[in-house]
N, C-alpha and C positions, 0 to 999 in steps of 0.2 A: 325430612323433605329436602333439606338444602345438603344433604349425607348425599342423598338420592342422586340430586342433579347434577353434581360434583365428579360422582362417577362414572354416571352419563356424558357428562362432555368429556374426562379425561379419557372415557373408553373411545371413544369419537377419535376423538383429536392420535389417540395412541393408534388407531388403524388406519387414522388417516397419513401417519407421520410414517407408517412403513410401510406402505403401500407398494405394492409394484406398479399399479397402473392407475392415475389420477388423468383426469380430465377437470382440465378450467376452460369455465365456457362462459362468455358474454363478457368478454374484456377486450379494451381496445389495447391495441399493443403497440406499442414502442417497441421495435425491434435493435436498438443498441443503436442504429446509424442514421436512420431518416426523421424529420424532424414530423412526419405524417406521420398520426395514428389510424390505424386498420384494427376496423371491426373485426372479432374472429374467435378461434377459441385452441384451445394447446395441450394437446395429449402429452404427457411426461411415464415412460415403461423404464422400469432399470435404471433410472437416473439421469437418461436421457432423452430431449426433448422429440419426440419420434413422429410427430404431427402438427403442423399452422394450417389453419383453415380458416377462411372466412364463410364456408358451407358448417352446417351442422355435422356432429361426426357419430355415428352409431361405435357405440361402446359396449362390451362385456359384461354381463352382469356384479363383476367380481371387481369393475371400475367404480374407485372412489370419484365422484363428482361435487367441484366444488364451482357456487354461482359466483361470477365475478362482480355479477350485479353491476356490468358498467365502468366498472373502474380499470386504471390504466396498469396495465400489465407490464412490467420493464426486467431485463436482466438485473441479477445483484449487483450490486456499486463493488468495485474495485478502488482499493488505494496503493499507490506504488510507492507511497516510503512513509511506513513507521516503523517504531523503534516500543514492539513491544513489551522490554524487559526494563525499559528508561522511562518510568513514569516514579518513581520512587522522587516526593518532590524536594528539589533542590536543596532547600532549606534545613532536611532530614540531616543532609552530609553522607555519606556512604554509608551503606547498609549491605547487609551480609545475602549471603545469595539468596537464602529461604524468605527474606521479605521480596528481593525485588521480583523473585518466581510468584509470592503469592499475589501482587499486585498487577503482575501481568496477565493473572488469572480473569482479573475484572477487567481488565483493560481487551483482552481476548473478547469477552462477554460483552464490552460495550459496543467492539466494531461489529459481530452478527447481528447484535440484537437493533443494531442500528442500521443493518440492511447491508452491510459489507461481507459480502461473501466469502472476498482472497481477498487477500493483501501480501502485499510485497515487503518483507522485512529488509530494510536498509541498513542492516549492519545492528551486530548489538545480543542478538537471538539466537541461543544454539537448536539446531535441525531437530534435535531431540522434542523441542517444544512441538515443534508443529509435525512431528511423529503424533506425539501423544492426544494433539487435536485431531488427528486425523483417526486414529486407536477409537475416536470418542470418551479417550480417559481427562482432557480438557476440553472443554465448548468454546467453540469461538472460530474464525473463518479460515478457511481453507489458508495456510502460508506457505508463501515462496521464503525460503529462509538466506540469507548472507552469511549467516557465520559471524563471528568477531572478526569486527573491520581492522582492516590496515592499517596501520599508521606509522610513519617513521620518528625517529627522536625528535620533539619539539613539534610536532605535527599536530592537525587537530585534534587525533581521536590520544594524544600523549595526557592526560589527567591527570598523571601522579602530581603530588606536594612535591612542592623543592626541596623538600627534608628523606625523600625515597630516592633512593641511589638508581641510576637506569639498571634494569631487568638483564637486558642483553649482555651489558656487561659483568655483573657480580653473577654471574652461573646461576640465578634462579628463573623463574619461569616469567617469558613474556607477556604472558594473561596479563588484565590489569582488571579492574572494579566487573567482578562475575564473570570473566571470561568475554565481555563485552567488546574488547579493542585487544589486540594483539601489537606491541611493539616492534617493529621490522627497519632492520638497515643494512642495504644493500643485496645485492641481485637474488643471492641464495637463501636469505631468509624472506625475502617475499616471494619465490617461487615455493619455500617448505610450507610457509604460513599459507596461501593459497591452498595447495593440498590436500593441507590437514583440513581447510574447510570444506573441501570437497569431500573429502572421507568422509567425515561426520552426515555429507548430507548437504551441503548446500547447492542452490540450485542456480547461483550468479554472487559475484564477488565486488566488493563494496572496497575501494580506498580512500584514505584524505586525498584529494588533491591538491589543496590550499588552505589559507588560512580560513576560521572558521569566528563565529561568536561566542560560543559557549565553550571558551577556553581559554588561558591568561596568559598562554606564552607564545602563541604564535600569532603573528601581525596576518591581517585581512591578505596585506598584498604579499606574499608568503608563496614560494612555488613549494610543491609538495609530492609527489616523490619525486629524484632523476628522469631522466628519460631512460635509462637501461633498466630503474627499476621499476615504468609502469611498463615497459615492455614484456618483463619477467614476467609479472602479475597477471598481463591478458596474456601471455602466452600459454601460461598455466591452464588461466581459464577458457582459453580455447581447444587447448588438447583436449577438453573435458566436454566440447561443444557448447559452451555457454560463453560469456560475457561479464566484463568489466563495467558499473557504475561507479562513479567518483563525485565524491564532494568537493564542488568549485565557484568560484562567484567573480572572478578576476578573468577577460580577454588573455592575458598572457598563460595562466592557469591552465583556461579552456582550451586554449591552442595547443600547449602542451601535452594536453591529455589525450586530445582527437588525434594528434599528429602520431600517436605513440601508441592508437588502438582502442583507447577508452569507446566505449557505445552510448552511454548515457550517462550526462551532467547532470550531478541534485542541485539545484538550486540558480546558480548563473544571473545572478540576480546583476552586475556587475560587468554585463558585456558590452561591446559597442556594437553599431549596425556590422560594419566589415568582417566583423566573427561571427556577428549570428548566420550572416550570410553564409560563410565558411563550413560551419554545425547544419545547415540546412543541406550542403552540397557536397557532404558526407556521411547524410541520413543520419545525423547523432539526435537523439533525444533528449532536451533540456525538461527534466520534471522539475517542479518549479513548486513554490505554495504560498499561498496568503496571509491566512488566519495567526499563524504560527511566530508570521513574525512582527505582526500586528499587538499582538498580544504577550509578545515574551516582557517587554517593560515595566508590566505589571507582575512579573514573575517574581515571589519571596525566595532571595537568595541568589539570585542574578546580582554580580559584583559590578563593581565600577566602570572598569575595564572592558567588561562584555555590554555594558549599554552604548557605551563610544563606538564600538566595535559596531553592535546593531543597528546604528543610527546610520552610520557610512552606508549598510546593507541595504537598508529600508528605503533608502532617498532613490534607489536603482529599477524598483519594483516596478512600477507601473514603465518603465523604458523599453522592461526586458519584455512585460506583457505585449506592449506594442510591436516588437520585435518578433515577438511569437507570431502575432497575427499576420505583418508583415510580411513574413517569409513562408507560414503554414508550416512551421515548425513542432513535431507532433511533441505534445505534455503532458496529454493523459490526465488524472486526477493525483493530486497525493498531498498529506497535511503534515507532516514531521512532529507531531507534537510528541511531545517531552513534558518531563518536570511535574508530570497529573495532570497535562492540559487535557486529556484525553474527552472529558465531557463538552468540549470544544469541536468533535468531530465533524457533526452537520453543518454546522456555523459557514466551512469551508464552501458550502451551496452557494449562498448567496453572496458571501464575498464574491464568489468568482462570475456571478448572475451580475456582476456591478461591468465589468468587461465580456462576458461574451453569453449570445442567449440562452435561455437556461435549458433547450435542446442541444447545444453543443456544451455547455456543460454535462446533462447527461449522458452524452456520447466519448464524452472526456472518461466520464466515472465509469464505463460501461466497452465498447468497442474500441475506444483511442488504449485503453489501460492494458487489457486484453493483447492487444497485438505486441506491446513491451512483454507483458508476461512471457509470451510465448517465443521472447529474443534466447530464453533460456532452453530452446530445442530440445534434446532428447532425453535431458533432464526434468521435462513438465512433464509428470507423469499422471495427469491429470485429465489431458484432454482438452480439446477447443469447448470457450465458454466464452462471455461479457458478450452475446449477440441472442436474440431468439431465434434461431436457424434447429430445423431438424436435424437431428444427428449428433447436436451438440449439447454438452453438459446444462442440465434443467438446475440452473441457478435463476430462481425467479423472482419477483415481488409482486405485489398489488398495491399499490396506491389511492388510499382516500385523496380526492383532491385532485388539481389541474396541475399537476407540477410542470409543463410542458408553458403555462400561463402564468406560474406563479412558485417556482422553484422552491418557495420560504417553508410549503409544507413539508419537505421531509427536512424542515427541523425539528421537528416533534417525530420522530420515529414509534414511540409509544402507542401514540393515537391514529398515523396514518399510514403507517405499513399492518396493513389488513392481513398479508401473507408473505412471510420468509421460507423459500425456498434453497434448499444446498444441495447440490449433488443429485437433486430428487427426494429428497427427504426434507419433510416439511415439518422446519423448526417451530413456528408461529402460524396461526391459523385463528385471524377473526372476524372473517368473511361472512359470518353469522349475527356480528353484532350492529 
């Protein structure tokens, strides 16, 4: 009997998942931008979302219908910087490439299953991975990939032991721990290193800009590349139509970057009013995160050095929030976590539910994230998504719960995403129980 029902729902769920035409009806929707939910219901044909109605809609016989019974309807959450290959934790010490691919494996599988559609690889991830996610030969959410990030000598994304002689100079290869950071100095090897991440596939290009925390030899207040060599680097990635994001947390840093082309700062945790103003009134994008640095002190293997470092960072946090709000400087969603914080992902909800309400939060996760994605132009090959609009990519969810009143439910993603939707193909479906 329980043989029986087993293969009843899996035959269900397997017609339902490759459906061409799905109909969800009796869901209130949160369409990506408005903090109002409308009654209504939402035809998904080909993967995209081809009908919003708040009339009833007569369907096909050959349409899968599923009842929303009520619950809120939202685009898939987007996050704009992780680092899917860096979860190998800390305390391991370097591992070879076959672990930290297969850890990225679950790490892939934590952000879908946790309602993250895309995400944005900030440095770290070669294109190849989110080929093979995309192949369906890996699960896990649509990614925009960076390539191995920039970094110059002594730079943040620089890792090596002081006992590894620099790359650049002994004739071996720039790669460093999996292809992860590429060491670059001066103009021509960060316009090759660019490049080559573009070859590979990436779809926006990631450099240190400053000093960082989780690194021993470069100070916070640290400038990071030239100015001719972030010029190189957006210049590259503009021949290619895309865009430069930089890791930076220092006013002098941030000024440096925007002056010189950069589009979007990670983190800036460390600016004053007069630069944010600056970054607002050159459309720059500060992605920003909480959780991640809240929680790194508790990190096994986080050294001495990097807690000092973290502390100066941490104290900046709530300044730079203000500053964001201040000027309506867009930030989107994004959690940086590292080191296995990965089960930490939803956490980021509510932290951020503590400064702004958890509709613009959802619109953070959702349409604010979505319009960075797509700074990467005619490299998305993917198509407009993070909004419920007809015409656009049916990445969808259902929602147990008032998350709109009470953000805290999709910490439990398990129990209250009813239905995960990608592309139009429905991963999760238990709108039935």
């Amino acid at each position: 009997m329980l043989r029986s029902f087993l293969i009843t729902v899996l035959t269900c769920l397997t017609a339902s998942a490759w459906a061409d035409s799905i109909l969800i009806e009796n869901v209130r929707i949160f369409n990506g931008v408005d903090a109002t939910l409308v009654s209504g219901h939402v035809v998904v044909e080909d993967g995209l979302i081809t009908k919003v109605s708040s009339s009833d809609i007569e369907v096909g016989d050959d349409t899968v219908v599923i009842d929303g019974n009520n619950r809120v309807l939202s685009p898939g959450f987007i996050d704009l910087h992780v680092h899917l290959t860096m979860h190998v934790p800390f305390a391991q010490g370097d591992a070879h490439a076959t672990v930290v691919g297969a850890v990225a494996n679950d790490v892939a599988r934590h952000f879908l299953d946790s309602g993250f559609t895309t995400v944005r690889d900030a440095g770290g991830t070669h294109p190849d991975l989110a080929r093979a996610i995309e192949l369906g030969t890996v699960y896990g959410p649509r990614v925009y990939p960076s390539g191995a990030i920039l970094s110059q000598t002594a730079g943040h994304g620089d890792w090596r032991h002081t006992t590894v002689p620099n790359p650049t100079l002994g004739g071996s290869s720039p790669y460093i721990y999996a292809d992860q950071a590429v060491i670059v100095d001066g103009v021509d090897q960060h316009l090759a290193a660019v490049r080559e991440n573009l070859r590979f596939g990436a779809t926006q290009i990631k450099i240190m800009g400053g000093g960082g925390v989780i690194s021993d030899y470069d100070p916070i207040h640290s400038l990071q590349p030239s100015p001719a060599e972030i010029r190189a680097a957006v210049q590259a990635a503009s021949d290619f139509g895309t865009y430069v994001l930089a890791h930076a947390y220092t006013s002098e840093a941030i000024r440096r970057l925007v002056d010189n082309g950069v589009r979007c700062i990670e983190h800036g945790l460390l600016i004053d009013d007069a630069t944010a103003k600056f970054v607002k009134k050159n459309d720059v994008v500060i992605s920003t995160q909480l959780v991640v640095y809240r929680a790194l002190e508790d990190m096994e293997g986080i050294s001495d050095v990097q807690l000092e470092k973290l502390a100066v960072v941490l104290r900046g946090q709530e300044n730079l929030i203000g500053l964001i709000k201040k000027y309506d400087i867009t930030t989107g969603f994004s959690t940086d976590l590292i080191g296995g914080m990965y089960p930490m992902l939803t956490r980021e909800f509510t932290e951020r539910a503590m400064y702004w309400t958890p509709a613009e939060v959802l619109a953070q996760a959702t349409s604010e994230s979505a319009k960075v994605i797509r700074m990467s132009g005619r490299l998305n090959r993917h198509g407009n998504f993070g909004e419920i609009r007809e015409g656009w990519v049916a990445d969808i969810l259902l929602i147990n719960g008032e998350p709109l009143d009470d953000i805290s439910v999709l910490r439990d993603p398990e129990n209250n995403l009813a239905l995960i939707m990608k592309g139009g193909k429905i991963i999760k479906d238990q709108t039935q129980q």
